[in-house]
MOPAC internal coordinates of N, CA, C and O (Angstrom, degrees):
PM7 1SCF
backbone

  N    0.0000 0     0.00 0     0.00 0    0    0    0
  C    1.4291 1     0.00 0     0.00 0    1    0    0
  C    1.5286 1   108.91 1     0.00 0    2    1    0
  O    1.2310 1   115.28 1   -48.36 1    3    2    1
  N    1.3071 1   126.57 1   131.64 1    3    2    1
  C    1.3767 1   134.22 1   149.80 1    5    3    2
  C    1.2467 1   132.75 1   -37.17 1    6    5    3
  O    1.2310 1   128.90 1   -63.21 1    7    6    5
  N    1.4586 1   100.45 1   116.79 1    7    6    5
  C    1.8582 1   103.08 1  -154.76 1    9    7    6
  C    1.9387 1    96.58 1   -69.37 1   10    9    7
  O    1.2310 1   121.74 1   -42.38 1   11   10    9
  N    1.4107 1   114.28 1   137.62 1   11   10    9
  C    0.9933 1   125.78 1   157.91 1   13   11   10
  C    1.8760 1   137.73 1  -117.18 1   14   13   11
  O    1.2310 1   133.53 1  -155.08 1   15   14   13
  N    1.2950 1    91.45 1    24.92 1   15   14   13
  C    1.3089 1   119.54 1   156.10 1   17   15   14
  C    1.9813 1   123.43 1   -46.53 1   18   17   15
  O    1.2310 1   125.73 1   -80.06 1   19   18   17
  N    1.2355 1   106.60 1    99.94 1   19   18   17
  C    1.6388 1   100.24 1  -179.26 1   21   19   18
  C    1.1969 1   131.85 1   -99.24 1   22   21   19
  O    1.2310 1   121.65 1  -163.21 1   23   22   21
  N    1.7773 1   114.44 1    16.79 1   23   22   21
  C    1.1743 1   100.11 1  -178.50 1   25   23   22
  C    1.7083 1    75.23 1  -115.76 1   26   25   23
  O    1.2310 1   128.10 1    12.36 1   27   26   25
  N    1.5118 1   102.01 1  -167.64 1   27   26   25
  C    1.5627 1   117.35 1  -158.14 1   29   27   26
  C    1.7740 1    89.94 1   -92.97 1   30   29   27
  O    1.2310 1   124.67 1   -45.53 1   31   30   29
  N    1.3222 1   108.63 1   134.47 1   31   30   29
  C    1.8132 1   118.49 1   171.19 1   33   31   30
  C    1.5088 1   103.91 1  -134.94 1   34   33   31
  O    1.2310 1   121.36 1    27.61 1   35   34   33
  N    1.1293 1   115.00 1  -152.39 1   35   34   33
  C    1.2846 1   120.29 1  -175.27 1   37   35   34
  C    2.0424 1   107.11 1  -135.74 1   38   37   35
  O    1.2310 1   128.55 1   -91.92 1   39   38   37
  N    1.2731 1   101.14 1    88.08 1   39   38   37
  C    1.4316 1    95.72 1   172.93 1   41   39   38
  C    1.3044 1   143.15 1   -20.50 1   42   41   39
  O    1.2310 1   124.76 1   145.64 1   43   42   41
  N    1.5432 1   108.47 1   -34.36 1   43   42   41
  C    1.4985 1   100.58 1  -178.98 1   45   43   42
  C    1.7707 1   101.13 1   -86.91 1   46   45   43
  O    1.2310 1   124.01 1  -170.58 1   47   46   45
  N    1.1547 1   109.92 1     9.42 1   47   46   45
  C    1.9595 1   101.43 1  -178.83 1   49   47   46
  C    1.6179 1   104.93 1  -111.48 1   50   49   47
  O    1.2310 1   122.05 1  -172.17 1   51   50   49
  N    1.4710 1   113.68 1     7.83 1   51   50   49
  C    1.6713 1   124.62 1  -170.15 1   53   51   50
  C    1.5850 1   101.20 1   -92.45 1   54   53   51
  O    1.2310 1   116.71 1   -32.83 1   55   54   53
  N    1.1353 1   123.86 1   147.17 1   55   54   53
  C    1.5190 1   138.19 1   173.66 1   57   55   54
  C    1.3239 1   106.66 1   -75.95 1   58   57   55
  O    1.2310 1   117.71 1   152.23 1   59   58   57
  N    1.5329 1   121.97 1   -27.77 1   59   58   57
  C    1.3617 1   124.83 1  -179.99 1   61   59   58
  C    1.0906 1   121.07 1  -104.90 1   62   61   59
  O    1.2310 1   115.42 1    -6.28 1   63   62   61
  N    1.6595 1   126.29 1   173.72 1   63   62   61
  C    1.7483 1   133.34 1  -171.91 1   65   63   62
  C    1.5701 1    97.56 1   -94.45 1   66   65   63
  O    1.2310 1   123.47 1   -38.80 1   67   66   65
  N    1.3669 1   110.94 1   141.20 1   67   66   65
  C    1.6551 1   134.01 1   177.66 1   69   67   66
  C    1.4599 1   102.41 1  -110.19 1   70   69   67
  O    1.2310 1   118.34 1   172.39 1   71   70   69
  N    1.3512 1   120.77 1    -7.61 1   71   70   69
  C    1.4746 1    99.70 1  -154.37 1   73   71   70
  C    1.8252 1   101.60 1  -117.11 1   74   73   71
  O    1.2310 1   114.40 1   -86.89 1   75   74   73
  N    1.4442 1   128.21 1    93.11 1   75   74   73
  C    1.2739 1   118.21 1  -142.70 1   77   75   74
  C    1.3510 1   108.36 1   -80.92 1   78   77   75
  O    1.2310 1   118.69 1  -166.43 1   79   78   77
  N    1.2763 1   120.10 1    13.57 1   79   78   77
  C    1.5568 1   114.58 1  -178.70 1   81   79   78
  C    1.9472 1   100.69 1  -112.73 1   82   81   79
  O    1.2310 1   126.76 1  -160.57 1   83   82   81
  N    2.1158 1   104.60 1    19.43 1   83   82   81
  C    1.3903 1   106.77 1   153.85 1   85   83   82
  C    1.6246 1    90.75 1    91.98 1   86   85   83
  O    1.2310 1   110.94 1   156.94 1   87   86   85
  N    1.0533 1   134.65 1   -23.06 1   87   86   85
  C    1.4205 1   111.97 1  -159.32 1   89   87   86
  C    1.8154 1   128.95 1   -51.05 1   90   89   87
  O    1.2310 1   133.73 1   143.53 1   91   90   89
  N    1.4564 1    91.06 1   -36.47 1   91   90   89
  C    1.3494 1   114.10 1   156.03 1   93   91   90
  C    1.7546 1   150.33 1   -78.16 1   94   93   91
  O    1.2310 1   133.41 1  -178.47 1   95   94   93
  N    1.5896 1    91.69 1     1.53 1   95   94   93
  C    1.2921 1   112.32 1  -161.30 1   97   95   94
  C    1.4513 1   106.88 1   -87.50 1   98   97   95
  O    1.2310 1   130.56 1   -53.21 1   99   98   97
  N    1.3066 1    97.24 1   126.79 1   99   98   97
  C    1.6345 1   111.84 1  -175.92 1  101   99   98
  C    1.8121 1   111.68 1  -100.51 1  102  101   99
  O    1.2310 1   124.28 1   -61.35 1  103  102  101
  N    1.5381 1   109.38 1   118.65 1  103  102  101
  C    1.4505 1   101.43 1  -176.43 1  105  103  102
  C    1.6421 1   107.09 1  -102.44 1  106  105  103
  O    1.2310 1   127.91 1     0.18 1  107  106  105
  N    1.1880 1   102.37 1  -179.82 1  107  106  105
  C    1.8527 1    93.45 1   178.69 1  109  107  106
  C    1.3345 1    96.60 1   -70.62 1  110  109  107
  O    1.2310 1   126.09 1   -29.16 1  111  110  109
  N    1.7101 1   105.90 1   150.84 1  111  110  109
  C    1.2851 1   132.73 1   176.49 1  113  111  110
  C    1.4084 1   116.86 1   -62.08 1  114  113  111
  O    1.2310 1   118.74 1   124.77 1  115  114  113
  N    1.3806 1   120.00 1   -55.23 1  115  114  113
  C    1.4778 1   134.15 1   175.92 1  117  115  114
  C    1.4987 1   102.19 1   -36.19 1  118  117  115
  O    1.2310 1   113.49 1   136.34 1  119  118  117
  N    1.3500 1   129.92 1   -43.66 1  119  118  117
  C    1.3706 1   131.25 1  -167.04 1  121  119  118
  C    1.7138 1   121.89 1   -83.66 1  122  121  119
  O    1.2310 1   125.67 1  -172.72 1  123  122  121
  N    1.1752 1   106.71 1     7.28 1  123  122  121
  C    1.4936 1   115.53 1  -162.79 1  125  123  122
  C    1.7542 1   104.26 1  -156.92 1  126  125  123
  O    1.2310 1   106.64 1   -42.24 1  127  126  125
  N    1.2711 1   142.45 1   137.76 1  127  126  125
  C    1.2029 1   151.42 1   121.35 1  129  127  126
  C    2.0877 1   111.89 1   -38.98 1  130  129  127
  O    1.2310 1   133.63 1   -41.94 1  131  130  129
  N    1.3898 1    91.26 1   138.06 1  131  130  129
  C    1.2792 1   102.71 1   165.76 1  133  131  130
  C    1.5766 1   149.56 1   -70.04 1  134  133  131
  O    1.2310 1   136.65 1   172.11 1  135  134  133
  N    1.5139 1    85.36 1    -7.89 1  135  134  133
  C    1.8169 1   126.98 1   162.96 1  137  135  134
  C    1.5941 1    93.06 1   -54.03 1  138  137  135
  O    1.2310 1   126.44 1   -51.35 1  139  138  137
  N    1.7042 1   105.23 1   128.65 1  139  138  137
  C    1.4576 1   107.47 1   159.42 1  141  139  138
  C    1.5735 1   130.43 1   -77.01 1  142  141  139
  O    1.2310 1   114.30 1   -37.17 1  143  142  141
  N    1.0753 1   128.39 1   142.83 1  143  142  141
  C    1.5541 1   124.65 1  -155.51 1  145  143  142
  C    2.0831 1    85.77 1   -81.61 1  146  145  143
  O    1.2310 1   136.23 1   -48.52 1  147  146  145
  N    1.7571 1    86.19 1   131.48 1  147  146  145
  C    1.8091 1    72.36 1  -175.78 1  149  147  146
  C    1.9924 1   101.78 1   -88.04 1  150  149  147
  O    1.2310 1   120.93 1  -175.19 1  151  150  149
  N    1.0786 1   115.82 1     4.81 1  151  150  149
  C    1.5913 1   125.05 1   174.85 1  153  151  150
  C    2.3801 1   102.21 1   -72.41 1  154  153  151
  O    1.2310 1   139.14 1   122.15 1  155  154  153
  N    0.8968 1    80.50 1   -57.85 1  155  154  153
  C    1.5673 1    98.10 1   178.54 1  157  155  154
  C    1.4921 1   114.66 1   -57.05 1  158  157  155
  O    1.2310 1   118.50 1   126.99 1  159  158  157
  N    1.6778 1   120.46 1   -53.01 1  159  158  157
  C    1.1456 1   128.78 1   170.50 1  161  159  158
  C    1.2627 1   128.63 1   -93.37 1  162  161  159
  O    1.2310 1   122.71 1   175.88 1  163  162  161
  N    1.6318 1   112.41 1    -4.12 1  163  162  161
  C    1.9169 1    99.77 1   170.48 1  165  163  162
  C    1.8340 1    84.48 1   -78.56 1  166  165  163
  O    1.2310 1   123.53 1   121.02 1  167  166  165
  N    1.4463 1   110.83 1   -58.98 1  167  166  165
  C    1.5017 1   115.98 1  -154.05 1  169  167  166
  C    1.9402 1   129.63 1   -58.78 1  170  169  167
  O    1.2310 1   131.34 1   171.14 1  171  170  169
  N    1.9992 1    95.72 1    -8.86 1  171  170  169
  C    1.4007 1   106.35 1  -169.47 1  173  171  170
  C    1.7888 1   108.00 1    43.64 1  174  173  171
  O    1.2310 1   115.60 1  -144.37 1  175  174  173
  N    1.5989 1   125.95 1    35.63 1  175  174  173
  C    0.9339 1   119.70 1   177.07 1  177  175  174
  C    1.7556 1   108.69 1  -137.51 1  178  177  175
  O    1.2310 1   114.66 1   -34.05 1  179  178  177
  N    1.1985 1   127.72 1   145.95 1  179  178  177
  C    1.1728 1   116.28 1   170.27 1  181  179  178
  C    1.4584 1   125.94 1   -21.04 1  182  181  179
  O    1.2310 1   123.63 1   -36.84 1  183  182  181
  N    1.9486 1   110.64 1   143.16 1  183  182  181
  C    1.7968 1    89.35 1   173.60 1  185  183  182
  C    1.5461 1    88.76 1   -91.92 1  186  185  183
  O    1.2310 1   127.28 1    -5.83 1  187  186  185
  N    1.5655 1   103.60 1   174.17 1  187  186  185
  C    1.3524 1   107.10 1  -175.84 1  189  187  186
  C    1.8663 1   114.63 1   -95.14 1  190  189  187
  O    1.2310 1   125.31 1   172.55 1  191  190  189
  N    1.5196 1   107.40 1    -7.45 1  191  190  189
  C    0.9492 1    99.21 1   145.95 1  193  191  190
  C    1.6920 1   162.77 1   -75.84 1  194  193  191
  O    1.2310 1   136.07 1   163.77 1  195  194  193
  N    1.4544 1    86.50 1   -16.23 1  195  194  193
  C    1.7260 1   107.76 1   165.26 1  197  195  194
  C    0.9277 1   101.47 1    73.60 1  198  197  195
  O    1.2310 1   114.94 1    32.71 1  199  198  197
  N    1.5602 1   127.20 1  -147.29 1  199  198  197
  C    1.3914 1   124.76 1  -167.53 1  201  199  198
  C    1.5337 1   114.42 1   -86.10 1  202  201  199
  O    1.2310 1   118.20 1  -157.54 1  203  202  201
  N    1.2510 1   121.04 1    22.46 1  203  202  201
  C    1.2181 1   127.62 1  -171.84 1  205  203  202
  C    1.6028 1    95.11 1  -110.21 1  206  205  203
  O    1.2310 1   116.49 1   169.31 1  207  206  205
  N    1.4335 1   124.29 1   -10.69 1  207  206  205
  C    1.5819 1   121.31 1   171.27 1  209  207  206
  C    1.7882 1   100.97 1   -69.94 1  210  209  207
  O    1.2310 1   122.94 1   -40.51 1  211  210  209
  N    1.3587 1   111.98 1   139.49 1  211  210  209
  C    1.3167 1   114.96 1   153.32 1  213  211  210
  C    1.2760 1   139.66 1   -80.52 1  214  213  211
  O    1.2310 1   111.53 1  -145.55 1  215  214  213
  N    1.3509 1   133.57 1    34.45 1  215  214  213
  C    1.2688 1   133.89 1  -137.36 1  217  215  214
  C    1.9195 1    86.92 1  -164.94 1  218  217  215
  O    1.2310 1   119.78 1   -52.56 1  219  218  217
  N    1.2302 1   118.02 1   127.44 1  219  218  217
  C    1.6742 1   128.74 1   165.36 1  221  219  218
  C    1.4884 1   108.63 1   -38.69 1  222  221  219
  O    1.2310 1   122.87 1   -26.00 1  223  222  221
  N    1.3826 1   112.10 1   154.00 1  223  222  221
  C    1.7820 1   110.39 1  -170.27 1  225  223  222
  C    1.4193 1    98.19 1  -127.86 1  226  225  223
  O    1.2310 1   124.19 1   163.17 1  227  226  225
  N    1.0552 1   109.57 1   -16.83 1  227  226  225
  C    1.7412 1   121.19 1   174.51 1  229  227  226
  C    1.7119 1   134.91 1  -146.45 1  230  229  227
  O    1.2310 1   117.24 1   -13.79 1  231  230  229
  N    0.9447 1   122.86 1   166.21 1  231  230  229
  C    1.6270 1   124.77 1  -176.66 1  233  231  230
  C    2.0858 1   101.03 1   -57.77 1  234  233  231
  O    1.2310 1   126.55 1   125.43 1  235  234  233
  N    0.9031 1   105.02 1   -54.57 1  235  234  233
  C    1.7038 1   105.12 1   172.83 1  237  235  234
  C    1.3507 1   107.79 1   -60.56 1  238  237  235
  O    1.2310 1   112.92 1   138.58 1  239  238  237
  N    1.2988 1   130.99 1   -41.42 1  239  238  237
  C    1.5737 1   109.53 1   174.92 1  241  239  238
  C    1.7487 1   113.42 1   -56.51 1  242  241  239
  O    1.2310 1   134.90 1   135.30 1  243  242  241
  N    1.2707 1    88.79 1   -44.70 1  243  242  241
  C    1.7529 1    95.85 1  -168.48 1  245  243  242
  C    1.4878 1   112.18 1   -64.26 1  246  245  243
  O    1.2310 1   125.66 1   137.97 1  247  246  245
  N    1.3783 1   106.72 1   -42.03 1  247  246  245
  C    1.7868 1    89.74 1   174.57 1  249  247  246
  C    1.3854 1   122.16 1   -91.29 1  250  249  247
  O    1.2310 1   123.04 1   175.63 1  251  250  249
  N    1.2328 1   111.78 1    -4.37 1  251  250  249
  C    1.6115 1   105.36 1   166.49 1  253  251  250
  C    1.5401 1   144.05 1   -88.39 1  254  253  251
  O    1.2310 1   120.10 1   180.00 1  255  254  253
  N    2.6536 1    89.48 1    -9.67 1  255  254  253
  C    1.4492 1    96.93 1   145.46 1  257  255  254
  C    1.0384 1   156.12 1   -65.23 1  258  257  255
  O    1.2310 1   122.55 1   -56.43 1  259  258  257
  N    1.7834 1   112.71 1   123.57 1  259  258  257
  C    1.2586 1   106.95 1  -160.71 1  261  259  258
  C    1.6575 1   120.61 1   -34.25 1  262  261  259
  O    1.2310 1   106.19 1   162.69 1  263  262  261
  N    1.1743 1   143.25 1   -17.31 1  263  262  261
  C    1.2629 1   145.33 1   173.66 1  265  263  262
  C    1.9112 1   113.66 1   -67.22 1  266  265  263
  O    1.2310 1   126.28 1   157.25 1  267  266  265
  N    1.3114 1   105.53 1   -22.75 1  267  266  265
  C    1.2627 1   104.60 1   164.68 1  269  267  266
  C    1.3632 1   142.45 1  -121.42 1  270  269  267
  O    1.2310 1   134.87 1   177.13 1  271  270  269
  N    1.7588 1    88.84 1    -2.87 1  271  270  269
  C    1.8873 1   111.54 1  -161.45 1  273  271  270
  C    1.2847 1    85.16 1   -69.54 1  274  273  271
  O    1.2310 1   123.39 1   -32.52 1  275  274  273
  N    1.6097 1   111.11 1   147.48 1  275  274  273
  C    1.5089 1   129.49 1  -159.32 1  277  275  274
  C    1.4295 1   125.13 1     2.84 1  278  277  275
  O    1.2310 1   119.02 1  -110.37 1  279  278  277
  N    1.3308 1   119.47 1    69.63 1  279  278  277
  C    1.2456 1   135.59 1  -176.25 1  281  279  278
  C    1.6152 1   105.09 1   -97.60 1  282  281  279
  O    1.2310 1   122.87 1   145.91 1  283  282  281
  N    1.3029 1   112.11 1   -34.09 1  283  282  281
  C    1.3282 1   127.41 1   169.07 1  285  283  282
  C    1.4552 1   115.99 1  -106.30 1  286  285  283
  O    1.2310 1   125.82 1   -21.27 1  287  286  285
  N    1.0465 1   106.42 1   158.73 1  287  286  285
  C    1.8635 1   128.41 1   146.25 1  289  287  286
  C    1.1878 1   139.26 1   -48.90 1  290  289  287
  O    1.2310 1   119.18 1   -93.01 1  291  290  289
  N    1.5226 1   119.16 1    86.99 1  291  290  289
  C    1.1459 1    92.39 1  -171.59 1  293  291  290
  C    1.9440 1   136.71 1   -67.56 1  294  293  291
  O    1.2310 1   122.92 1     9.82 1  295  294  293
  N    1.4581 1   112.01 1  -170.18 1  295  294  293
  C    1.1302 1    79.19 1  -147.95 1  297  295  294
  C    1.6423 1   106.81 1  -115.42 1  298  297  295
  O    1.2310 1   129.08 1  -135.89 1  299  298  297
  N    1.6701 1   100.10 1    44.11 1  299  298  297
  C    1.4078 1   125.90 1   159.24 1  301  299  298
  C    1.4204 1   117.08 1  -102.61 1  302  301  299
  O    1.2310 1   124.82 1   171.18 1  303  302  301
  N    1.0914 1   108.36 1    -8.82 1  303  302  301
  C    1.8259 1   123.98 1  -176.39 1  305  303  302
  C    1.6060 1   102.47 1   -76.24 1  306  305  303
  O    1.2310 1   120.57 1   -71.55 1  307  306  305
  N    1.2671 1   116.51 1   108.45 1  307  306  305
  C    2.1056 1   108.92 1    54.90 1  309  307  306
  C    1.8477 1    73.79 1  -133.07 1  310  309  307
  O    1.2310 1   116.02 1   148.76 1  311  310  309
  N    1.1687 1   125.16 1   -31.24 1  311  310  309
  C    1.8850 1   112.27 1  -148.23 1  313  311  310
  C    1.5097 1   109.97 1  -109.93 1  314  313  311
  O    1.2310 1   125.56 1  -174.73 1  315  314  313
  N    1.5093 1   106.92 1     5.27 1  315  314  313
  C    1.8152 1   110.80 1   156.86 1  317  315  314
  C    1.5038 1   111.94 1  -147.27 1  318  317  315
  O    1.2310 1   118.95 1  -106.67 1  319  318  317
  N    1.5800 1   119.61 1    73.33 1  319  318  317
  C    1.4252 1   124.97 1   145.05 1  321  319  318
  C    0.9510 1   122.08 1   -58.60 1  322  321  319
  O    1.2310 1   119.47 1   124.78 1  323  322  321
  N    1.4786 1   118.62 1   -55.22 1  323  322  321
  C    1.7581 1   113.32 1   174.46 1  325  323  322
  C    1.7084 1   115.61 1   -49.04 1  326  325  323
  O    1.2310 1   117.98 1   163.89 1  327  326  325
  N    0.9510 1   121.44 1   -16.11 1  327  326  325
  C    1.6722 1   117.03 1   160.42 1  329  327  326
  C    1.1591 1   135.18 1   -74.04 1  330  329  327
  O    1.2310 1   127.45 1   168.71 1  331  330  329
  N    1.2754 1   103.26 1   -11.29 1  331  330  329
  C    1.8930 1   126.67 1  -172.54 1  333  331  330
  C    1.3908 1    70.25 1   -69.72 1  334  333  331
  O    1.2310 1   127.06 1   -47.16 1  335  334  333
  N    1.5562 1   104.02 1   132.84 1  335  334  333
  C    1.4515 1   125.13 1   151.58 1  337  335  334
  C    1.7244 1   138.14 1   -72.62 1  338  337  335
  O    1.2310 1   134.81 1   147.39 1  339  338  337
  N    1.6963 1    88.96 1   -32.61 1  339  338  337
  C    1.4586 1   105.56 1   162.65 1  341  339  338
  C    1.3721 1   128.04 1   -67.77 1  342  341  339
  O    1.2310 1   122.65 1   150.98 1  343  342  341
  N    1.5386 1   112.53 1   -29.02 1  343  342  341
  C    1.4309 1   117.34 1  -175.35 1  345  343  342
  C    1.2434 1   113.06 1    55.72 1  346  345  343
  O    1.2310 1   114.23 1    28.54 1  347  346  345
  N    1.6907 1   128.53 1  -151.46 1  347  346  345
  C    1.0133 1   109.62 1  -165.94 1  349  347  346
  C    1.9193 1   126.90 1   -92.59 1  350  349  347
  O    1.2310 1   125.25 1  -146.88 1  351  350  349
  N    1.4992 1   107.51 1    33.12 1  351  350  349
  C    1.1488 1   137.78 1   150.94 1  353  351  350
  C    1.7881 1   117.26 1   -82.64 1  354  353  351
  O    1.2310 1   119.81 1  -173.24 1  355  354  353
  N    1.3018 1   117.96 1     6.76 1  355  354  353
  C    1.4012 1   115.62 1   171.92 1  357  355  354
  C    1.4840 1   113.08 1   -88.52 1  358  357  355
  O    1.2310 1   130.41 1   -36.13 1  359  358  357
  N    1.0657 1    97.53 1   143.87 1  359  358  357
  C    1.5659 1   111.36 1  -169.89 1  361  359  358
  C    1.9012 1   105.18 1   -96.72 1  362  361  359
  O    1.2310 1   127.79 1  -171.65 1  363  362  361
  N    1.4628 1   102.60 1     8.35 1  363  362  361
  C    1.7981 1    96.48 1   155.68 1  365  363  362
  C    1.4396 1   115.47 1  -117.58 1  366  365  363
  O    1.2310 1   113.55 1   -16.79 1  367  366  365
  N    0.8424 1   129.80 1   163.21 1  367  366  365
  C    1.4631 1   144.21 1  -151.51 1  369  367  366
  C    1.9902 1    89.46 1   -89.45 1  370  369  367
  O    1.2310 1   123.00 1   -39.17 1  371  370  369
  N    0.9536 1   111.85 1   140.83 1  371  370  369
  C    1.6786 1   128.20 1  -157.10 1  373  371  370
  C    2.0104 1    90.85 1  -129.82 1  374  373  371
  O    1.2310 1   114.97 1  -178.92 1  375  374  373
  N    1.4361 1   127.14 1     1.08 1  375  374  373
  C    1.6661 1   121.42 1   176.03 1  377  375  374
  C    1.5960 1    82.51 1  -177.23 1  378  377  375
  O    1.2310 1   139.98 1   -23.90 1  379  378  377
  N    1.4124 1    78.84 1   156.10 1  379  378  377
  C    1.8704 1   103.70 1   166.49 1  381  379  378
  C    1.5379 1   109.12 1   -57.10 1  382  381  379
  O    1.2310 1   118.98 1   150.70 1  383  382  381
  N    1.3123 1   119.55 1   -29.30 1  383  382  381
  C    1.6970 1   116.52 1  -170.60 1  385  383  382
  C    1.4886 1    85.79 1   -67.41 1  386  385  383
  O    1.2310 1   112.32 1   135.81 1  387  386  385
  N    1.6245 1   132.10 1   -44.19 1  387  386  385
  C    1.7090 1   122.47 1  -149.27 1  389  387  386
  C    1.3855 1   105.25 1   -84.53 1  390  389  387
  O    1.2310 1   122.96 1   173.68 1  391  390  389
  N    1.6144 1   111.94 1    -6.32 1  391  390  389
  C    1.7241 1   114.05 1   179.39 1  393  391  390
  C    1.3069 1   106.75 1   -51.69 1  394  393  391
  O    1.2310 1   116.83 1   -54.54 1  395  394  393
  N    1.1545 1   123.64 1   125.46 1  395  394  393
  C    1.4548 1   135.41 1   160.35 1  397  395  394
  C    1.8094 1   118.70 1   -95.19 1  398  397  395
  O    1.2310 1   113.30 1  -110.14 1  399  398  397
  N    1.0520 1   130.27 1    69.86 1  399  398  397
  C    1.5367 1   122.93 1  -168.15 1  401  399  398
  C    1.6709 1   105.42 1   -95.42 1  402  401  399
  O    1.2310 1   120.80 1   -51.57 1  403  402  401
  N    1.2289 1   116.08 1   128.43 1  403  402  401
  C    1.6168 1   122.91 1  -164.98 1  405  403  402
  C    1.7643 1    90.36 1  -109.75 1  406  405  403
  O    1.2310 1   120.10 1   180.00 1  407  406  405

């Protein structure tokens, strides 16, 4: 959903997309594989299927499917988390408890 937030925040700590041409836009997981759509990513242009493609349309879809969300480390871990910009909106694992390995 399109963030409708009106005072000033910081996008990468928002649950919602800022970027209206989608770049950031996260759809439900269930509806898509974490595979990048190769229509979307050879062309840097919309796929023409929209959300009806099964396949990720961007770098934020892909790491925030459950198949990859904190699968890794992020890559302020272990001795600068507090620099992660995302905080605890990052989609890499910030301690061994947040490892997710499938």
């Amino acid at each position: 959903m399109h963030c409708t937030i009106e005072i000033p925040h910081n996008p990468k700590k928002c649950l919602f997309y800022h970027d209206l041409k989608l770049k950031d836009r996260r759809r439900v997981p269930t509806t898509y594989s974490s595979d990048m759509c190769p229509v979307a990513n050879a062309n840097r242009s919309p796929c023409p299927l929209g959300d009806s493609c099964h396949m990720a349309h961007n770098r934020i879809e892909d790491f925030y499917h459950p198949e990859k969300y904190k699968s890794k480390y992020c890559q302020h871990y272990p001795d600068k988390i507090a620099q992660c910009e995302y905080g605890e909106h990052c989609a890499f694992a910030h301690s061994s408890a947040e490892l997710s390995i499938t």
